[in-house]
ZADO-1210 file (C-alpha; in nm, 4 decimals, padded with zeros to 6 digits):
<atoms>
<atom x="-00.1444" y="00.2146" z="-02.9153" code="UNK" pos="1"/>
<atom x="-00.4383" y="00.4989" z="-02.8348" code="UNK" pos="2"/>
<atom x="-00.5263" y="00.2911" z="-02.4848" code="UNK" pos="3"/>
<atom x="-00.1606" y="00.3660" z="-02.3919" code="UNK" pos="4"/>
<atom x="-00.0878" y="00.7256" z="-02.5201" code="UNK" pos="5"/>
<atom x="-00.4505" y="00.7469" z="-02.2883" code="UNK" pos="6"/>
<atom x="-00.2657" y="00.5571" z="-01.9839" code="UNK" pos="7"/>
<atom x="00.0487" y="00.7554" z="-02.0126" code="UNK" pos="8"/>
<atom x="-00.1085" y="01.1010" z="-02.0182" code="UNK" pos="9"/>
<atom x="-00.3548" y="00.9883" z="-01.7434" code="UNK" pos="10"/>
<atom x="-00.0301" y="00.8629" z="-01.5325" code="UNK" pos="11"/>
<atom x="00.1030" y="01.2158" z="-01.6241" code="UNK" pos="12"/>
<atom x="-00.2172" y="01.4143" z="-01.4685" code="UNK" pos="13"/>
<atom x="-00.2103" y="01.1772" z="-01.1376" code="UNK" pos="14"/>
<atom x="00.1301" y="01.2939" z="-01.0635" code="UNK" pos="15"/>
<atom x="00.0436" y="01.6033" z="-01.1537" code="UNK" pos="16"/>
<atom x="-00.2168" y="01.5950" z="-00.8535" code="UNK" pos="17"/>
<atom x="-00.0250" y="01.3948" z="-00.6738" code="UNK" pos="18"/>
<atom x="00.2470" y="01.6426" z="-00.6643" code="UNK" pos="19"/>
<atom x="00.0098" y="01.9269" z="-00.5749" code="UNK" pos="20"/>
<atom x="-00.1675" y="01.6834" z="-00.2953" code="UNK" pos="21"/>
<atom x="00.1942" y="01.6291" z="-00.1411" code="UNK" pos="22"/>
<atom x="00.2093" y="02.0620" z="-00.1558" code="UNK" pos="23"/>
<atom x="-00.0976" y="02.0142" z="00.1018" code="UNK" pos="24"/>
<atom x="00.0499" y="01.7848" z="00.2795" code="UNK" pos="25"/>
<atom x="00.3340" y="01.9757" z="00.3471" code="UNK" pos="26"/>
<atom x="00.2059" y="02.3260" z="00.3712" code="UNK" pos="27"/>
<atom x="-00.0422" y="02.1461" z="00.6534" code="UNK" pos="28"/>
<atom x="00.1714" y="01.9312" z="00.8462" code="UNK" pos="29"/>
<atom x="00.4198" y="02.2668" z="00.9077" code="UNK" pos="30"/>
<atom x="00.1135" y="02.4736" z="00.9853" code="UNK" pos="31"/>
<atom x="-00.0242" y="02.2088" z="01.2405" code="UNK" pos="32"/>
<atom x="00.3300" y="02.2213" z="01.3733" code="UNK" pos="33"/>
<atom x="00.3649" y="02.5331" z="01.4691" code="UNK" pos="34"/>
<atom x="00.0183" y="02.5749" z="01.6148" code="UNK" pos="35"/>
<atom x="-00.0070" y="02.2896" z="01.8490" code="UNK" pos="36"/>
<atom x="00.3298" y="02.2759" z="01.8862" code="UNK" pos="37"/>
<atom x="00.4099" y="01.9429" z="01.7661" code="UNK" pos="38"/>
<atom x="00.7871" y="01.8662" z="01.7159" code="UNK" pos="39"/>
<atom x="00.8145" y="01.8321" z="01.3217" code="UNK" pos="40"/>
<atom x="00.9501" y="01.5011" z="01.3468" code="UNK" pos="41"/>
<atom x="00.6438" y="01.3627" z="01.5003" code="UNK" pos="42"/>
<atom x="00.4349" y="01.5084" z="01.2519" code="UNK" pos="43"/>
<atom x="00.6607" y="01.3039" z="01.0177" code="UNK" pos="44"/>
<atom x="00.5606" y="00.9853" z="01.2125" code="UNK" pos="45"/>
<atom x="00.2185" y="01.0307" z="01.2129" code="UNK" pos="46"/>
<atom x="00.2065" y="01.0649" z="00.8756" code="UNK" pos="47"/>
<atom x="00.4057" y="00.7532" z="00.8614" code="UNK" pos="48"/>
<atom x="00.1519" y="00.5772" z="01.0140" code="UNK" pos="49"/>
<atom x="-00.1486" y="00.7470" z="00.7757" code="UNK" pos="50"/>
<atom x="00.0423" y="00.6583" z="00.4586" code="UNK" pos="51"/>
<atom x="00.0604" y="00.2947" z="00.5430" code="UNK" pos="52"/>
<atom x="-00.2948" y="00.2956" z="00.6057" code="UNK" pos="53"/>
<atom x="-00.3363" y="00.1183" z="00.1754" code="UNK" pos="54"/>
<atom x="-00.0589" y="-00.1868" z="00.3431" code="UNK" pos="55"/>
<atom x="-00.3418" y="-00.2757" z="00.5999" code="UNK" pos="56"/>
<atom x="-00.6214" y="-00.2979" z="00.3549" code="UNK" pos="57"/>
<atom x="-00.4247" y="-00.5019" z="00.1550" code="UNK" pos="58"/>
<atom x="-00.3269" y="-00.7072" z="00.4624" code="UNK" pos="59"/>
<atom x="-00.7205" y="-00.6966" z="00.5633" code="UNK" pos="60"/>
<atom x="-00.7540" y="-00.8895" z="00.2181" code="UNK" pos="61"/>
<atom x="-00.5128" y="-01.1352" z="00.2268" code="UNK" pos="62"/>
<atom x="-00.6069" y="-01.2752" z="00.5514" code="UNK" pos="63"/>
<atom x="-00.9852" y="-01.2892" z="00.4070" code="UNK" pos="64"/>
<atom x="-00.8396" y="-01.5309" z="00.1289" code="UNK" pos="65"/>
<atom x="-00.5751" y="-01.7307" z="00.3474" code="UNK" pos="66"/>
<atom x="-00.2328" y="-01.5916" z="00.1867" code="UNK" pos="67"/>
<atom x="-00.0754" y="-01.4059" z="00.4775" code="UNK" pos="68"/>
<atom x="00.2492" y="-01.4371" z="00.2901" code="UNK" pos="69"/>
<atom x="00.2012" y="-01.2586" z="00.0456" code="UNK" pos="70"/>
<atom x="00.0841" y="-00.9797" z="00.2723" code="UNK" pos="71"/>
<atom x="00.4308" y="-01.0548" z="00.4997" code="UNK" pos="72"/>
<atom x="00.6581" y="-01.0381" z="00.1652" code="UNK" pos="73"/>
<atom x="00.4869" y="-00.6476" z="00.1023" code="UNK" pos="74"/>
<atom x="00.5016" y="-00.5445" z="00.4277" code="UNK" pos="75"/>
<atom x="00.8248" y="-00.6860" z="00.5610" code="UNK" pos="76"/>
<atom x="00.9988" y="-00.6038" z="00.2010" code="UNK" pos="77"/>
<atom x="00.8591" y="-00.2601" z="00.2195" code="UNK" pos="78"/>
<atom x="01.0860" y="-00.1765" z="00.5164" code="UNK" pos="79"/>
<atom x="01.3898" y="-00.2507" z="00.3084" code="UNK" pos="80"/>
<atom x="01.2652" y="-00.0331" z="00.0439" code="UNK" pos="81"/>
<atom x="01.2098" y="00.2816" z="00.2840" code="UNK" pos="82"/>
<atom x="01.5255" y="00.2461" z="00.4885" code="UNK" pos="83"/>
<atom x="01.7200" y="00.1491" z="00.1944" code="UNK" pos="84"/>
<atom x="01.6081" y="00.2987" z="-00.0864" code="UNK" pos="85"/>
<atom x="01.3895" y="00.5898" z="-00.0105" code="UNK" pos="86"/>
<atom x="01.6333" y="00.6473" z="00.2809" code="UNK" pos="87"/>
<atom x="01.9072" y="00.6511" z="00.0817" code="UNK" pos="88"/>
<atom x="01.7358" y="00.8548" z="-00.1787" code="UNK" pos="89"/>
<atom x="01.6426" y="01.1170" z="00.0699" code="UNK" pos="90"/>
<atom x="01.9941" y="01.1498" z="00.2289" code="UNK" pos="91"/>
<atom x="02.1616" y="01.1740" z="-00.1367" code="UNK" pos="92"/>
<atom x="01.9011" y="01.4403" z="-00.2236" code="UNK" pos="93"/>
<atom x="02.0095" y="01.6498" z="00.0768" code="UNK" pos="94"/>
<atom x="02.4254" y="01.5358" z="00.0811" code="UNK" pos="95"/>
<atom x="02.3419" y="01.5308" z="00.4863" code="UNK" pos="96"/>
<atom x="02.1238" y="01.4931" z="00.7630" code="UNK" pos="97"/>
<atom x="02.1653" y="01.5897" z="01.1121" code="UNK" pos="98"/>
<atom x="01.9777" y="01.3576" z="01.3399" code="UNK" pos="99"/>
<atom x="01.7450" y="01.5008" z="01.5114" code="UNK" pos="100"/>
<atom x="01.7603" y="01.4531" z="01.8924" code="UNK" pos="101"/>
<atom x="01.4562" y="01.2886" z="01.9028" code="UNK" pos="102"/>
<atom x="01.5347" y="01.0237" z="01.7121" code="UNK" pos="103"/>
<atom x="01.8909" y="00.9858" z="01.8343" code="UNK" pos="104"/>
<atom x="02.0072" y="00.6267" z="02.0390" code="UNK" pos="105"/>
<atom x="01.8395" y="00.4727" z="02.2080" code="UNK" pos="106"/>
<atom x="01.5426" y="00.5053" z="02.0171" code="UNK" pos="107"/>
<atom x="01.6884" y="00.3995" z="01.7331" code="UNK" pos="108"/>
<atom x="01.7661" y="00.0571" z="01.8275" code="UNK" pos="109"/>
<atom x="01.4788" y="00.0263" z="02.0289" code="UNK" pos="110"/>
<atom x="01.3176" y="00.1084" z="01.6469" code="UNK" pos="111"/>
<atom x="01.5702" y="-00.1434" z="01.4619" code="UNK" pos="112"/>
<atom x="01.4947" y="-00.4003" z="01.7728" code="UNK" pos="113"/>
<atom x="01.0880" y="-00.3577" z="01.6204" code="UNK" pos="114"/>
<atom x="01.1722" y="-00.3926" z="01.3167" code="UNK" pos="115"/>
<atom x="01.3736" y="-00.7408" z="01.3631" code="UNK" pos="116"/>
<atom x="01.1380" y="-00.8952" z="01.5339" code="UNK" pos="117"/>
<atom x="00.8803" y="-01.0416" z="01.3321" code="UNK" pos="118"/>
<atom x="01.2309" y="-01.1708" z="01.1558" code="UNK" pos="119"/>
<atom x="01.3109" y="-01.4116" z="01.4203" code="UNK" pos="120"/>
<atom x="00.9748" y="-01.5081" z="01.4693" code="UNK" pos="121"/>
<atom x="00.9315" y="-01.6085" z="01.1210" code="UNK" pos="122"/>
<atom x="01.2052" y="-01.8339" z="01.1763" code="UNK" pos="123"/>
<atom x="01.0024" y="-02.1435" z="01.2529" code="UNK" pos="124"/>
<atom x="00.8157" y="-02.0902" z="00.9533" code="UNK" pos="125"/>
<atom x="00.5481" y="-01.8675" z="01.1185" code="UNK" pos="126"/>
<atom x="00.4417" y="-01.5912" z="01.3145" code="UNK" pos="127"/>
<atom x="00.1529" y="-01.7105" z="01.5784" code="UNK" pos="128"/>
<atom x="-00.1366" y="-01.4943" z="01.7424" code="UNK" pos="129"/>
<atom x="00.1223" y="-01.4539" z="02.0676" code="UNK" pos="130"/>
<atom x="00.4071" y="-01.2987" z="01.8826" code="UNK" pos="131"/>
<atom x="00.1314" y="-01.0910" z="01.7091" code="UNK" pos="132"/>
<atom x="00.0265" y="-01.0033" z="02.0319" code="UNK" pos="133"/>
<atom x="00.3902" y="-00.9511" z="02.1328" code="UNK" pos="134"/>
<atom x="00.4803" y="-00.7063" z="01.8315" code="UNK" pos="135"/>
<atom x="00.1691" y="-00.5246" z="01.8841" code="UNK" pos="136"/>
<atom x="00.2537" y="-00.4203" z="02.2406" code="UNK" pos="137"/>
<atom x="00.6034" y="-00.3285" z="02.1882" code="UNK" pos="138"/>
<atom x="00.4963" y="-00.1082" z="01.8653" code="UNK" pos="139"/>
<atom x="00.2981" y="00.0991" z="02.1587" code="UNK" pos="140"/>
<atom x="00.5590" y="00.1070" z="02.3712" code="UNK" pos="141"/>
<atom x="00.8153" y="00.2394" z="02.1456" code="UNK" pos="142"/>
<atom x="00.5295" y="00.4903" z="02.0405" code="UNK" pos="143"/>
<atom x="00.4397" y="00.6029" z="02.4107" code="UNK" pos="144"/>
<atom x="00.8406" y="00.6170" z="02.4648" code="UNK" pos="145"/>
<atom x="00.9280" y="00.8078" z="02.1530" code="UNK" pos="146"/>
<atom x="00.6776" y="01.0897" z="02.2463" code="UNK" pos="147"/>
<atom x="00.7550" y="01.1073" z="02.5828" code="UNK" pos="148"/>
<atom x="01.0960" y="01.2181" z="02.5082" code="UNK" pos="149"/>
<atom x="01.0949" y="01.6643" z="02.5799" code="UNK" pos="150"/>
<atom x="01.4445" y="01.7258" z="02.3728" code="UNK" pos="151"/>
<atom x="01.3753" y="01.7490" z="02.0029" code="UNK" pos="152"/>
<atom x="01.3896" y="01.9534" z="01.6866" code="UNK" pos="153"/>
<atom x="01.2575" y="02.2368" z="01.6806" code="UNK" pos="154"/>
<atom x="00.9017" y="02.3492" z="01.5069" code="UNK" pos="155"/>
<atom x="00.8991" y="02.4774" z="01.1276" code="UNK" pos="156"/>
<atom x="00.7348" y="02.8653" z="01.1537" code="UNK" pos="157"/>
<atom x="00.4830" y="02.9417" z="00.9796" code="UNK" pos="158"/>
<atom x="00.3122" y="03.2942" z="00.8427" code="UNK" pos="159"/>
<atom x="00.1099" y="03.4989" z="01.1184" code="UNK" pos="160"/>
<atom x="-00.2370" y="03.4572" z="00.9196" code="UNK" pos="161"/>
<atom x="-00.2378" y="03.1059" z="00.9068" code="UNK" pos="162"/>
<atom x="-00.5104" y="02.9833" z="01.0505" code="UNK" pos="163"/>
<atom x="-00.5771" y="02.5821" z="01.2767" code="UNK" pos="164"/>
<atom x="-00.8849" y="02.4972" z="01.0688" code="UNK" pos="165"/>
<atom x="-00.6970" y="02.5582" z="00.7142" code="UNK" pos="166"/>
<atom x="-00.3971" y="02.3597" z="00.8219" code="UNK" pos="167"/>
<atom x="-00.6473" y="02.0948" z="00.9357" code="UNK" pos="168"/>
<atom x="-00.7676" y="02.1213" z="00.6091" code="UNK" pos="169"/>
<atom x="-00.4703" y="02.1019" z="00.3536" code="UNK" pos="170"/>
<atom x="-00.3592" y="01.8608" z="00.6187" code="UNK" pos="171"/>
<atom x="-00.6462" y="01.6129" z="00.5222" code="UNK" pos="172"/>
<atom x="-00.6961" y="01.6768" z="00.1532" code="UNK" pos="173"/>
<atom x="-00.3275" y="01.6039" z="00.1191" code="UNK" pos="174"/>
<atom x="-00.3060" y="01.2828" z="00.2902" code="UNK" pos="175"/>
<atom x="-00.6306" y="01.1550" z="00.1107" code="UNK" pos="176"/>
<atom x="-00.5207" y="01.2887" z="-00.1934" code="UNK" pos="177"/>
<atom x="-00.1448" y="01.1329" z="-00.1987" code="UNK" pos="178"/>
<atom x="-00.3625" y="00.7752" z="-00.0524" code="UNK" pos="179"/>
<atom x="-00.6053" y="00.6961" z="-00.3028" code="UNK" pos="180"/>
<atom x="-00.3615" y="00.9089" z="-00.5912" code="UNK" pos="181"/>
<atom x="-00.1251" y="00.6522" z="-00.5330" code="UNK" pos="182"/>
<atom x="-00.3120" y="00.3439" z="-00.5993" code="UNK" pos="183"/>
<atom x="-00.4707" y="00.5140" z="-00.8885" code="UNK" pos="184"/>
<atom x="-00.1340" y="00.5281" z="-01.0054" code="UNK" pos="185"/>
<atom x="-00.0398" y="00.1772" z="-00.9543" code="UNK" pos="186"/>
<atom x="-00.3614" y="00.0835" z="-01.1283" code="UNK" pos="187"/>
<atom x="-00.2700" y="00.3035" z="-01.4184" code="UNK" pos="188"/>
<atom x="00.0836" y="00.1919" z="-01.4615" code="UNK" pos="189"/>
<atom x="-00.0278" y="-00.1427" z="-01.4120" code="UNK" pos="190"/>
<atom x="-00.2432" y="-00.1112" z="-01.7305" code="UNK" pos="191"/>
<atom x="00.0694" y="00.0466" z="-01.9305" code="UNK" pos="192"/>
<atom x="00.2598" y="-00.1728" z="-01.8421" code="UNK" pos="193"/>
<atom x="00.0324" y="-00.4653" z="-01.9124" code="UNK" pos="194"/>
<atom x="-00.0644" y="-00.3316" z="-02.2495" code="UNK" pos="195"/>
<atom x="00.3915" y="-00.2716" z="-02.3453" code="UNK" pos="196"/>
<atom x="00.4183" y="-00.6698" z="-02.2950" code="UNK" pos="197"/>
<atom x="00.6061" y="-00.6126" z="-02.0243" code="UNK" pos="198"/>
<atom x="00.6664" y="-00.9193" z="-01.7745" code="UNK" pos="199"/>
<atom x="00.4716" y="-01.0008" z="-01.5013" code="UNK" pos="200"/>
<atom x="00.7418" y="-01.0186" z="-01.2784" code="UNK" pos="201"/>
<atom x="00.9092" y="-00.7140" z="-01.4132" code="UNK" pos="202"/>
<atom x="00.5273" y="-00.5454" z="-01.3217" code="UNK" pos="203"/>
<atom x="00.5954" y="-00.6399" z="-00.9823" code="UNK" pos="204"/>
<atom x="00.8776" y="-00.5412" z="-00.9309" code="UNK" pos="205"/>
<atom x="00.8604" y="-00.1688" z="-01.0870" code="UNK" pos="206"/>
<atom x="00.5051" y="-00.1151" z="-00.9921" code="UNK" pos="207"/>
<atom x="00.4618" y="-00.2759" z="-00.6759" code="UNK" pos="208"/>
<atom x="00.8215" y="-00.2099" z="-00.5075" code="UNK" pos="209"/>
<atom x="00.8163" y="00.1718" z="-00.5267" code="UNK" pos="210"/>
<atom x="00.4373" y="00.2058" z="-00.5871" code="UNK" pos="211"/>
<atom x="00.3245" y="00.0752" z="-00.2497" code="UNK" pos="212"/>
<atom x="00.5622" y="00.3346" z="-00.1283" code="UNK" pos="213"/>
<atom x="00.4892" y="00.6343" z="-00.3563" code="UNK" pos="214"/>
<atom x="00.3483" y="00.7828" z="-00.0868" code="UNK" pos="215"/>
<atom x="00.6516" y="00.8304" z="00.1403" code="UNK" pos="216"/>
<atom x="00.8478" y="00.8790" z="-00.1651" code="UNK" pos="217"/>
<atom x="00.6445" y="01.1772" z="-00.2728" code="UNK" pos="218"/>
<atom x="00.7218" y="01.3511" z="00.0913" code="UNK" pos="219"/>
<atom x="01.0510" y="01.2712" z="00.0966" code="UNK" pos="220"/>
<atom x="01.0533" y="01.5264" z="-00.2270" code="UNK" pos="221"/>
<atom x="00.8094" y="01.7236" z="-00.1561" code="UNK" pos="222"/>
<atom x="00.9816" y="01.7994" z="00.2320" code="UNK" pos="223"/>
<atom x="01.3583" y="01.8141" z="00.0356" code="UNK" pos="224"/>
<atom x="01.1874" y="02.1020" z="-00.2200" code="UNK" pos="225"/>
<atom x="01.0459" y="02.3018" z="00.0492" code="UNK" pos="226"/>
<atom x="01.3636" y="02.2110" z="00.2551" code="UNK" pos="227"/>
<atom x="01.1715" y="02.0591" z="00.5521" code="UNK" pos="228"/>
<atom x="01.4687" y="01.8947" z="00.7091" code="UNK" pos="229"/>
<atom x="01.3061" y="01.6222" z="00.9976" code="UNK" pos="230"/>
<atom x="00.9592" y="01.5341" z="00.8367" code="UNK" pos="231"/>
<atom x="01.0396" y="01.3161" z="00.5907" code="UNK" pos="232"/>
<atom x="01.3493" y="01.1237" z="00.8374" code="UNK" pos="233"/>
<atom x="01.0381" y="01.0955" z="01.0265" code="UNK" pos="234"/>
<atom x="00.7801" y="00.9678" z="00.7704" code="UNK" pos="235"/>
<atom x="00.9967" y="00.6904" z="00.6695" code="UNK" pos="236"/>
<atom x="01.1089" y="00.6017" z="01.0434" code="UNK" pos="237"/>
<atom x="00.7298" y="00.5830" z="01.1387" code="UNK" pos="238"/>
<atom x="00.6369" y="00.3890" z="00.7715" code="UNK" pos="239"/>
<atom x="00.8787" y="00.1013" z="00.8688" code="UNK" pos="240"/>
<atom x="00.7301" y="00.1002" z="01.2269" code="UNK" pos="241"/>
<atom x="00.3787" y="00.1227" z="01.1203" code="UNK" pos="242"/>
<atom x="00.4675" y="-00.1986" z="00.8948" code="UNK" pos="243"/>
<atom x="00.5624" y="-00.4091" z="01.2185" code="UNK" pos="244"/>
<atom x="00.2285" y="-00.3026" z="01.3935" code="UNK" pos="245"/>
<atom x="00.0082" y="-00.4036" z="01.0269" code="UNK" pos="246"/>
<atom x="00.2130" y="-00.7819" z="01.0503" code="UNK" pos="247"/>
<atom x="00.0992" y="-00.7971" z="01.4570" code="UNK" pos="248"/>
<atom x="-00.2211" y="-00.7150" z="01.3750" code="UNK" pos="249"/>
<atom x="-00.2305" y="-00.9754" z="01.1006" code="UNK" pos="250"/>
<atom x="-00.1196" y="-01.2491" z="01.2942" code="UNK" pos="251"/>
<atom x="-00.3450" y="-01.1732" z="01.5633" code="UNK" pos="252"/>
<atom x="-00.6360" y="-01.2955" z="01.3595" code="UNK" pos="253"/>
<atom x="-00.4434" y="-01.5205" z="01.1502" code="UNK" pos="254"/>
<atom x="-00.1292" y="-01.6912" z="01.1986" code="UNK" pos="255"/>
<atom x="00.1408" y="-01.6072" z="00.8859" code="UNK" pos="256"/>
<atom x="00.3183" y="-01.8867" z="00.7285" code="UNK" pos="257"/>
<atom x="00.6307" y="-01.8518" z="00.5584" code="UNK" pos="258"/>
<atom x="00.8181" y="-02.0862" z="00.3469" code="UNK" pos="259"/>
<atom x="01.1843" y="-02.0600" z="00.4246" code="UNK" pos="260"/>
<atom x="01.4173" y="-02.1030" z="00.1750" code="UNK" pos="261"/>
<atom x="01.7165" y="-01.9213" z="-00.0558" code="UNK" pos="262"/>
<atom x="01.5391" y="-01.6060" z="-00.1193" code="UNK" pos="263"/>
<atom x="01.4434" y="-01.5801" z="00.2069" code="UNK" pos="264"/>
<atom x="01.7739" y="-01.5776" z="00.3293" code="UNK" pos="265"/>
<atom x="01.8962" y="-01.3436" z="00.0436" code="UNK" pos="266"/>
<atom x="01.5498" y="-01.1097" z="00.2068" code="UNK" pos="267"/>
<atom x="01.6524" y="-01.2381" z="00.6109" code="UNK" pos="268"/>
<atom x="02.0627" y="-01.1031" z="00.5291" code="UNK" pos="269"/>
<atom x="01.9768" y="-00.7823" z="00.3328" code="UNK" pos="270"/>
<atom x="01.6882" y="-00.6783" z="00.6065" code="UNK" pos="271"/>
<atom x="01.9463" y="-00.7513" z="00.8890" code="UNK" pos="272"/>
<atom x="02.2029" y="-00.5592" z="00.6727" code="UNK" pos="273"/>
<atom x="02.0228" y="-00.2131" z="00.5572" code="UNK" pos="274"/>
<atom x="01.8274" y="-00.1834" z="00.9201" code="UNK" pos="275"/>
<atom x="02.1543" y="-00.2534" z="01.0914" code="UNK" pos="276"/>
<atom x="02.3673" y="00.0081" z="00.8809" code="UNK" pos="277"/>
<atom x="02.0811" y="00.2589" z="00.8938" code="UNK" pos="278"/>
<atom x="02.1103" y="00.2496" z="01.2765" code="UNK" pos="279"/>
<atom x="02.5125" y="00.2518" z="01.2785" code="UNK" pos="280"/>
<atom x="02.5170" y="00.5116" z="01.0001" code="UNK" pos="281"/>
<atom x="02.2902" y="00.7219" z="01.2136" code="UNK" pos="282"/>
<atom x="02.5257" y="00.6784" z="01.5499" code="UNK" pos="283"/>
<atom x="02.8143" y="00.8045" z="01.3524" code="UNK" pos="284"/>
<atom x="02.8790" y="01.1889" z="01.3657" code="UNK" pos="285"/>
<atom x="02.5262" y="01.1718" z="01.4652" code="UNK" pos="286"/>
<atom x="02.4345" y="01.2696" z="01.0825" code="UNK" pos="287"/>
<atom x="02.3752" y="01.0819" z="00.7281" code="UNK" pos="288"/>
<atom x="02.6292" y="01.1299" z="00.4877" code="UNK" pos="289"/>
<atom x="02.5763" y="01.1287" z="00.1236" code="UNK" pos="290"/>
<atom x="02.8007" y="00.8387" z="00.1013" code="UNK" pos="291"/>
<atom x="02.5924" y="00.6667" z="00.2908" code="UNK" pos="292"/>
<atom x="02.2722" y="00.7121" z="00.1614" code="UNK" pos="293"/>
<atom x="02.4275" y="00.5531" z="-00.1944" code="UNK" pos="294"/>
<atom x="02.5370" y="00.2877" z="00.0155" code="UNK" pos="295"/>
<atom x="02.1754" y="00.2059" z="00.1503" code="UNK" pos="296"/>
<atom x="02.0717" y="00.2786" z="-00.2509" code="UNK" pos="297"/>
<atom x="02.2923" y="-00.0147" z="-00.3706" code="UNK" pos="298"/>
<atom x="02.2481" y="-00.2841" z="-00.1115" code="UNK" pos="299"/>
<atom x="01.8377" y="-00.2699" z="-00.2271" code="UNK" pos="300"/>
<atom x="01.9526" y="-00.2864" z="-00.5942" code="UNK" pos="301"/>
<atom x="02.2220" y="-00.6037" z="-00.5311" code="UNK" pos="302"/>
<atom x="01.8853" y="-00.7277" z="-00.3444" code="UNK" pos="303"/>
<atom x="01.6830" y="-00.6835" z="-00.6195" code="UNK" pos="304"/>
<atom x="01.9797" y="-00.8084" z="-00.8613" code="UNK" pos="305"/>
<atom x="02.0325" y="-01.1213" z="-00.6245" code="UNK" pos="306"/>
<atom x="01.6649" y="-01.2099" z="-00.6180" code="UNK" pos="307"/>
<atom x="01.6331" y="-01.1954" z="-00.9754" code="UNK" pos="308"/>
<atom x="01.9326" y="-01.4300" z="-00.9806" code="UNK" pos="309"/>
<atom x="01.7356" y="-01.6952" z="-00.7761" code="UNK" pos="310"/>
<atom x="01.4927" y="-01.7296" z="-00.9872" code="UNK" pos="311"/>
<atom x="01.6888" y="-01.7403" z="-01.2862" code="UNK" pos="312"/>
<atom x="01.5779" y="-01.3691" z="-01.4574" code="UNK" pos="313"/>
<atom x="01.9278" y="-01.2530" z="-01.4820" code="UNK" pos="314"/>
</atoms>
């Protein structure tokens, strides 16, 4: 009982820091904004990339011990969890978004085209060095496009005094600190969790669903409390792409096998389903509505609901 009123006030402390890592993060990313002139939502996408950097040690790992899958299932699953969930979380937190132009059509389906890919691929069972190959290249493509593009939002101002070095600074001690935070506080929860008698599977699910992702769920706060509008639309945009370029990379080196069967279809329908509305819901009105952000919300809990049907939880 000690070990976990010791885990619990130790999980309370990491968000604590977490929370004022994330203010770094923030305060940086707007700083570096405004003084190299870097459209917000690119910042957003950058940092999309950074925060996905625990994803590809994790995939370095599994390909070391021969169990792609399970590397394909985090990564691949992840996407539904930060267009459907943290999406949906961030539009609800904000009732709207306006899309920014650059993100508007047709870089979003060139983005939701990215995103399917590895899907079809998988079909057969597998995803071989090619197709890695394949994903890889159109990842950079979509990048090299995406940046190209002049119209945009426009940069977050800043105070006169701040200064390129500090922003650099916060910039760096925020993303390291919301990194390594974040798996300190999967470990952490992990051990809570463990020590409550909790299921394994229910571990997984709570800890490793939104834990992998704490990171983009922290800015997606953080930006909504210090009313950044773009960098967080951003984050998660670039999170879900960076995902697709980690699963290339994998199957460059090592092919991924899949076993398809009914919860991969359940995962196959729901990815095709929340990428597909997130892309339709952004063409509309060219803004996300509340509504639709709780719509995004409950298609990944019926997922989660529907898996744990499968395998006979619920």
């Amino acid at each position: 009982m000690l070990m976990q009123i010791f885990y619990f006030l130790l999980l309370v402390a990491l968000f604590i820091l977490l929370g004022k890592s994330a203010d770094f993060l923030i305060d940086g990313s707007r700083a570096l904004g405004a003084k190299l002139k870097i459209k917000t939502i690119h910042l957003g996408f950058i940092l999309g990339i950074l925060t996905t950097t625990p994803e590809l040690f994790i995939g370095i790992n599994t390909v070391l011990e021969d169990v792609q899958a399970i590397s394909f299932g985090n990564l691949a699953g992840g996407i539904i969890i930060l267009l459907g969930f943290i999406m949906g979380l961030n539009i609800v937190l904000r009732k709207n978004i306006e899309i920014a132009d650059g993100v508007e059509p047709p870089l979003l389906l060139f983005v939701a085209f990215l995103l399917i890919m590895p899907l079809i691929f998988i079909l057969d069972g597998k995803i071989n060095s090619l197709e890695g190959v394949i994903l890889i290249l159109t990842y950079i493509a979509i990048v090299i496009y995406w940046f190209k593009r002049r119209s945009g939002g426009r940069n977050t101002k800043i105070q006169k005094d701040s200064k390129t070095q500090w922003a650099v600074v916060y910039f760096i001690i925020g993303i390291i600190g919301i990194v390594f935070l974040s798996r300190f506080i999967v470990d952490v929860t992990l051990a809570l969790l463990e020590g409550l008698r909790i299921s394994k599977l229910m571990i997984g699910v709570i800890v490793f669903s939104i834990g992998t992702n704490l990171p983009e769920i922290i800015v997606v706060f953080e930006s909504w409390r210090k009313k950044i509008k773009t960098l967080a639309l951003g984050n998660l945009i670039g999170s879900a792409m960076a995902n697709i370029l980690v699963i290339g990379a994998l199957a460059v080196f090592s092919p991924i096998n899949v076993v398809i069967n009914e919860s991969f279809i359940v995962f196959f329908i729901t990815f095709i389903v929340v990428v597909g509305l997130f892309v339709f819901f952004s063409y509309t009105k060219k803004k996300l509505q509340l509504w639709e952000g709780a719509t995004l919300i409950l298609i990944y809990l019926f997922f989660v609901l529907f898996e744990f049907l499968l395998i006979g939880v619920v």
